[in-house]
N, CA, C and O of each residue as an XYZ file, in Angstrom:
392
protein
N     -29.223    -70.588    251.833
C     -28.382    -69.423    251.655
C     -28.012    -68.881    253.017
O     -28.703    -68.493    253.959
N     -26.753    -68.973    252.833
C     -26.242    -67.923    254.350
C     -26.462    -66.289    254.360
O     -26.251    -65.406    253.529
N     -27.014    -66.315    255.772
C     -27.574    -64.452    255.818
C     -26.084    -63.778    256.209
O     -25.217    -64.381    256.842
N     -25.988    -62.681    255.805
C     -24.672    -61.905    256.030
C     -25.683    -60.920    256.469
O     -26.743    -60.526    255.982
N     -24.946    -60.618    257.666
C     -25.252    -59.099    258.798
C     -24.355    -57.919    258.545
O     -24.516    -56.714    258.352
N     -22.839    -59.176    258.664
C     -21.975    -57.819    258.880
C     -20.990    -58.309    257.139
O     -21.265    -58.997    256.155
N     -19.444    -57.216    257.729
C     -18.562    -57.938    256.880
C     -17.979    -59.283    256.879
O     -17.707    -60.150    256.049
N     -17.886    -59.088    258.279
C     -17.357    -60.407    259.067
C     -18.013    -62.119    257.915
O     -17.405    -62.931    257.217
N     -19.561    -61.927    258.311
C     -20.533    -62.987    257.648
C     -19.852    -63.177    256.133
O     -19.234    -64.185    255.791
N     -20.130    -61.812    255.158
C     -19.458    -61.562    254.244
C     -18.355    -62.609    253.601
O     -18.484    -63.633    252.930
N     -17.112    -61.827    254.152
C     -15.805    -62.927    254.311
C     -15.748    -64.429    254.590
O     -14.959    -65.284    254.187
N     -17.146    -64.529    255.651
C     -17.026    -65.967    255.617
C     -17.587    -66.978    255.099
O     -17.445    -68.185    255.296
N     -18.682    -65.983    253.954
C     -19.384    -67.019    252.946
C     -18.036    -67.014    251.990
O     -17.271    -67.958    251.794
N     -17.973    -65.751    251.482
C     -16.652    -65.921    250.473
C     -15.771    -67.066    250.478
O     -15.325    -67.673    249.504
N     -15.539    -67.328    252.004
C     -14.300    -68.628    251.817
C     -15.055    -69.661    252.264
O     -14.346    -70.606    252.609
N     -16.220    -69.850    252.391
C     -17.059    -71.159    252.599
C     -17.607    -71.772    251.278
O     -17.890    -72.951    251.066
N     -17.735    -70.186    250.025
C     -18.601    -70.953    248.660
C     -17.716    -70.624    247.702
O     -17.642    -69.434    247.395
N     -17.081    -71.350    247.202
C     -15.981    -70.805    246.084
C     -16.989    -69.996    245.129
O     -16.795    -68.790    244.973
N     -18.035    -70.620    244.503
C     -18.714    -69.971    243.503
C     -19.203    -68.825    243.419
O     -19.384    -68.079    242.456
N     -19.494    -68.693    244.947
C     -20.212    -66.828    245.941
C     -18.480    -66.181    245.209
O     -18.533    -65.524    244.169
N     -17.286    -66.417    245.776
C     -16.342    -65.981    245.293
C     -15.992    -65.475    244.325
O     -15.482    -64.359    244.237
N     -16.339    -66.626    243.010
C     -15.695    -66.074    241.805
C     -16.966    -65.340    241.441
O     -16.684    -64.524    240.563
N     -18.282    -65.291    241.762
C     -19.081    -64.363    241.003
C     -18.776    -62.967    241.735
O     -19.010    -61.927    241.119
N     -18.409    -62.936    242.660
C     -17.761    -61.278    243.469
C     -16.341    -60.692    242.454
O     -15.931    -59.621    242.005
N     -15.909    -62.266    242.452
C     -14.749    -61.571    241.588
C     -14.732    -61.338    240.269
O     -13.847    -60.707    239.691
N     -15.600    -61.783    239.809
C     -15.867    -61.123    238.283
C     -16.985    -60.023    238.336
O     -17.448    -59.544    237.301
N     -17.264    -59.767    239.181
C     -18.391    -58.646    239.163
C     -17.251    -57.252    239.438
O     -17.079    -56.323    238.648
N     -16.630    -57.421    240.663
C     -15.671    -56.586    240.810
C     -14.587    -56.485    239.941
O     -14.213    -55.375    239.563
N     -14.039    -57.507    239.580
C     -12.611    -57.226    238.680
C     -12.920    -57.301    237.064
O     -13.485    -58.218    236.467
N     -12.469    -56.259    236.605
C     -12.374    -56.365    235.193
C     -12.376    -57.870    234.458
O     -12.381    -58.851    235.201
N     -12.374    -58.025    233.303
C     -11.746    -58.986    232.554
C     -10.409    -59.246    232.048
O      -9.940    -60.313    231.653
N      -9.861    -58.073    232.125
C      -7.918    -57.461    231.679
C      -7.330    -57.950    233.409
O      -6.229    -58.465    233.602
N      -8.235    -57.679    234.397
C      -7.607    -57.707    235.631
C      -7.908    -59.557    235.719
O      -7.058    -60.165    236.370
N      -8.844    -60.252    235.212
C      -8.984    -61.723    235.614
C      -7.933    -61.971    234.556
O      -7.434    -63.052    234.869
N      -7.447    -61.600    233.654
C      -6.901    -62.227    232.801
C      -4.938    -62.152    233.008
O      -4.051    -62.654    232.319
N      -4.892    -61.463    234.018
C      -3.667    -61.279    234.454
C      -2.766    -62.534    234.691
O      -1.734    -62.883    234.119
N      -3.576    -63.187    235.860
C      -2.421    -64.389    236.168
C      -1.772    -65.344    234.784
O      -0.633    -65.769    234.591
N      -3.027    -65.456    233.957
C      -2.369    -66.047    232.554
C      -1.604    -65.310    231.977
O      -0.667    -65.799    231.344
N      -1.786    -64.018    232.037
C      -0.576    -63.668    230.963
C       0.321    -63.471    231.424
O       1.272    -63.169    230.703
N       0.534    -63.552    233.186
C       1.746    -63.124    234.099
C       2.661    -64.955    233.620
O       3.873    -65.103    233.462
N       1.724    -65.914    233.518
C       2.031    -66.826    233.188
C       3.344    -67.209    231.738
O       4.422    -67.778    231.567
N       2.468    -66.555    231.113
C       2.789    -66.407    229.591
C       3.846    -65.968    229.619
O       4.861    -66.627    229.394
N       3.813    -64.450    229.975
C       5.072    -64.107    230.106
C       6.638    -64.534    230.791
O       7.694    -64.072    230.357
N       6.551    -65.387    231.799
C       7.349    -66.254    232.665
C       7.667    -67.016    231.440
O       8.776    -66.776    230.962
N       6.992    -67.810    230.881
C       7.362    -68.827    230.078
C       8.392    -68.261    229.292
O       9.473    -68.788    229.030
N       7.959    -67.089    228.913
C       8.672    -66.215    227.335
C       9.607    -65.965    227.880
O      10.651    -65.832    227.241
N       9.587    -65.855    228.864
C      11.130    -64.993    229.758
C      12.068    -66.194    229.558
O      12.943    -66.174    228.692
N      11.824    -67.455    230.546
C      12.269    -68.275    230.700
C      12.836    -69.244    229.382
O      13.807    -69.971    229.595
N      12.460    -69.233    228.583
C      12.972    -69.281    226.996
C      13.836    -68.427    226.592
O      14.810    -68.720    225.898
N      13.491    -67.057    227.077
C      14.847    -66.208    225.804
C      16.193    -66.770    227.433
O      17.376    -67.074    227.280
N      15.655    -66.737    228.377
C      16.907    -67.186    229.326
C      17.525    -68.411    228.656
O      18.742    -68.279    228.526
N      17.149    -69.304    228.299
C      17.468    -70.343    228.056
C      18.633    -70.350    226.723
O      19.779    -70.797    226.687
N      17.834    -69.677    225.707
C      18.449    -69.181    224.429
C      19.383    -68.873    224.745
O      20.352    -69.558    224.416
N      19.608    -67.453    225.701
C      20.882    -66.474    225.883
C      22.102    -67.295    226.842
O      23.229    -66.893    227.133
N      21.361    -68.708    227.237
C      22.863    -69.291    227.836
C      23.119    -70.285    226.782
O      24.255    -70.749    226.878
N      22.542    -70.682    225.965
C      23.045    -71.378    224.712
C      23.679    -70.633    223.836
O      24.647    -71.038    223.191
N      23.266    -69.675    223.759
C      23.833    -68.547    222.796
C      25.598    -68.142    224.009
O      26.647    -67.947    223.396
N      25.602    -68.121    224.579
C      26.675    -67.691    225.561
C      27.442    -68.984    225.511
O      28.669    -68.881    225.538
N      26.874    -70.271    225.438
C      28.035    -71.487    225.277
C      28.558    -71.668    224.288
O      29.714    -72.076    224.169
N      27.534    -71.304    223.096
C      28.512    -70.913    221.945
C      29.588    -69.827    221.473
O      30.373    -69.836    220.524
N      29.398    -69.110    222.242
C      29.900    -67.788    222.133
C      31.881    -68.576    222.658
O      32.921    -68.716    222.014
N      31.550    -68.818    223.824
C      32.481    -69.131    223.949
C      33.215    -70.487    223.331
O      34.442    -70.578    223.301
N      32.483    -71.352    222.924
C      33.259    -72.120    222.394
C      33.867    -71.799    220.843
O      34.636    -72.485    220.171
N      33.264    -70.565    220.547
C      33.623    -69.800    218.948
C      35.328    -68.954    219.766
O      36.475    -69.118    219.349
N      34.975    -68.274    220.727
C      36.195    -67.728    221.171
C      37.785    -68.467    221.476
O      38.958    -68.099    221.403
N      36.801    -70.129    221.980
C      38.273    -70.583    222.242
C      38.171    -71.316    220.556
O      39.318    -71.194    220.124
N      37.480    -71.864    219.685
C      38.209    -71.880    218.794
C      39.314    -70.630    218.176
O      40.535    -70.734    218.054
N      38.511    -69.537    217.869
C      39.405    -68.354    217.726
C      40.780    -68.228    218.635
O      41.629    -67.377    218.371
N      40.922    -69.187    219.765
C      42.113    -68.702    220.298
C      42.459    -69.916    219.735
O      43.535    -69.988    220.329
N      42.425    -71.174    218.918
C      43.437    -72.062    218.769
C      43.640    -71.778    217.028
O      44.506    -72.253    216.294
N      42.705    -70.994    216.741
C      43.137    -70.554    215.266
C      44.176    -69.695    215.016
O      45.020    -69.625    214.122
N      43.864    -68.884    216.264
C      45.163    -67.803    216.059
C      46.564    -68.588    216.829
O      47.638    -68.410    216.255
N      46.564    -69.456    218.126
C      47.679    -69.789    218.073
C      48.352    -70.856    217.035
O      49.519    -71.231    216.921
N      47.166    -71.199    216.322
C      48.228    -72.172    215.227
C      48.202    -70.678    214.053
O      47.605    -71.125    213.074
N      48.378    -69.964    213.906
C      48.694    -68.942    212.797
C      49.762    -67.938    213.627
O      50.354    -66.942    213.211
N      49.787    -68.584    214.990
C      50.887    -67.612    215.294
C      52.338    -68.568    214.702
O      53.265    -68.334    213.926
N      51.933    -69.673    215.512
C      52.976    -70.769    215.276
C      53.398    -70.867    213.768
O      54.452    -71.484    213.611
N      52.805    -70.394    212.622
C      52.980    -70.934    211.369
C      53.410    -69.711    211.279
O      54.159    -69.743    210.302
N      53.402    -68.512    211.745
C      53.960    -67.622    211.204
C      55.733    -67.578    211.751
O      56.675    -67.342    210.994
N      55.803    -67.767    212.716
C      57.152    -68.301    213.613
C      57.910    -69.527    212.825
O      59.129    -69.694    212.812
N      56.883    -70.393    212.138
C      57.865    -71.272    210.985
C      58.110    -70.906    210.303
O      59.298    -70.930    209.982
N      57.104    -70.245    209.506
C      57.682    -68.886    208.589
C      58.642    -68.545    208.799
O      59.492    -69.053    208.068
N      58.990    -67.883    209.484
C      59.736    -66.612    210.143
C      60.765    -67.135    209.888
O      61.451    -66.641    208.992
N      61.339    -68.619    210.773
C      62.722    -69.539    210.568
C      63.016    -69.840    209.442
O      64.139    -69.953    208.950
N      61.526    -70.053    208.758
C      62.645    -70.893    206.763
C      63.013    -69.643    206.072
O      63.902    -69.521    205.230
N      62.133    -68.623    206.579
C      62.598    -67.328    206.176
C      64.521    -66.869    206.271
O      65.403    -66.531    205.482
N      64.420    -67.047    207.281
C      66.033    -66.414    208.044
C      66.684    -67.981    207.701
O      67.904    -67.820    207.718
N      66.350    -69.537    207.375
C      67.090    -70.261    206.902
C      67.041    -69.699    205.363
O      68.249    -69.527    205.206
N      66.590    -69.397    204.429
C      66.551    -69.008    203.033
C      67.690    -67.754    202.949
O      68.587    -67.714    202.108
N      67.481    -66.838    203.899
C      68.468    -65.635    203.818
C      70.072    -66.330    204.076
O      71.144    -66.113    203.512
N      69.759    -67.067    204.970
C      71.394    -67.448    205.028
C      71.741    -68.214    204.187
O      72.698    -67.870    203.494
N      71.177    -69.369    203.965
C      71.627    -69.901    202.508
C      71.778    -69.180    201.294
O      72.550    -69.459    200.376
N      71.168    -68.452    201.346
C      71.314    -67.509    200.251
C      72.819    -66.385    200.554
O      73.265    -65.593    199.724
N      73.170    -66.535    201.451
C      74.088    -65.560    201.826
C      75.655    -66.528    201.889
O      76.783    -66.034    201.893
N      75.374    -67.746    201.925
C      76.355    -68.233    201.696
C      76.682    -68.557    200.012
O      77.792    -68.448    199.492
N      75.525    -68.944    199.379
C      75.864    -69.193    198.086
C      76.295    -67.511    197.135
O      76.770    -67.464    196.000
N      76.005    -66.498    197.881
C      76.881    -65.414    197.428
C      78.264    -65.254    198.008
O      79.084    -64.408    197.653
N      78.366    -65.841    198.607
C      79.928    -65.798    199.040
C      81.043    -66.482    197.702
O      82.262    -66.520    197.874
């Protein structure tokens, strides 16, 4: 066993015996405080998933929008054919009243 005098000694068993270490650090730190890096973990993961989601969810988004823009330009267009057999029907019709 190494004798510690000062702090100095202290510090340098700490990083000479991992095991001197973790029994300091569980004596000193809670169990909520050892249990941190995992759930800092956990949470990264969870994060990193709904990120993932919300750009899949965003590629669909837009590929719903540009369908919506080719739905509406073919309903514009059909309404514009409309529109012509419309005004061809009125005039034919305007000649057969003549």
């Amino acid at each position: 066993m190494v004798a510690i005098h000062t702090v100095e000694d202290f510090i340098h068993a700490l990083r000479e015996d991992p095991d001197l270490l973790d029994q300091v650090r569980r004596t000193i730190m809670t169990d909520e405080v050892l249990a941190l890096p995992n759930q800092f973990a956990a949470l990264l993961q969870t994060q990193n998933r709904i990120l993932a989601e919300l750009a899949e969810s965003r590629r669909t988004q837009t590929a719903m929008q540009e369908t919506i823009a080719t739905i509406l330009e073919t309903q514009n267009s059909l309404l514009q054919a409309q529109n012509r057999i419309s005004e061809d029907i009125r005039a034919l019709h305007g000649m057969f009243r003549q």
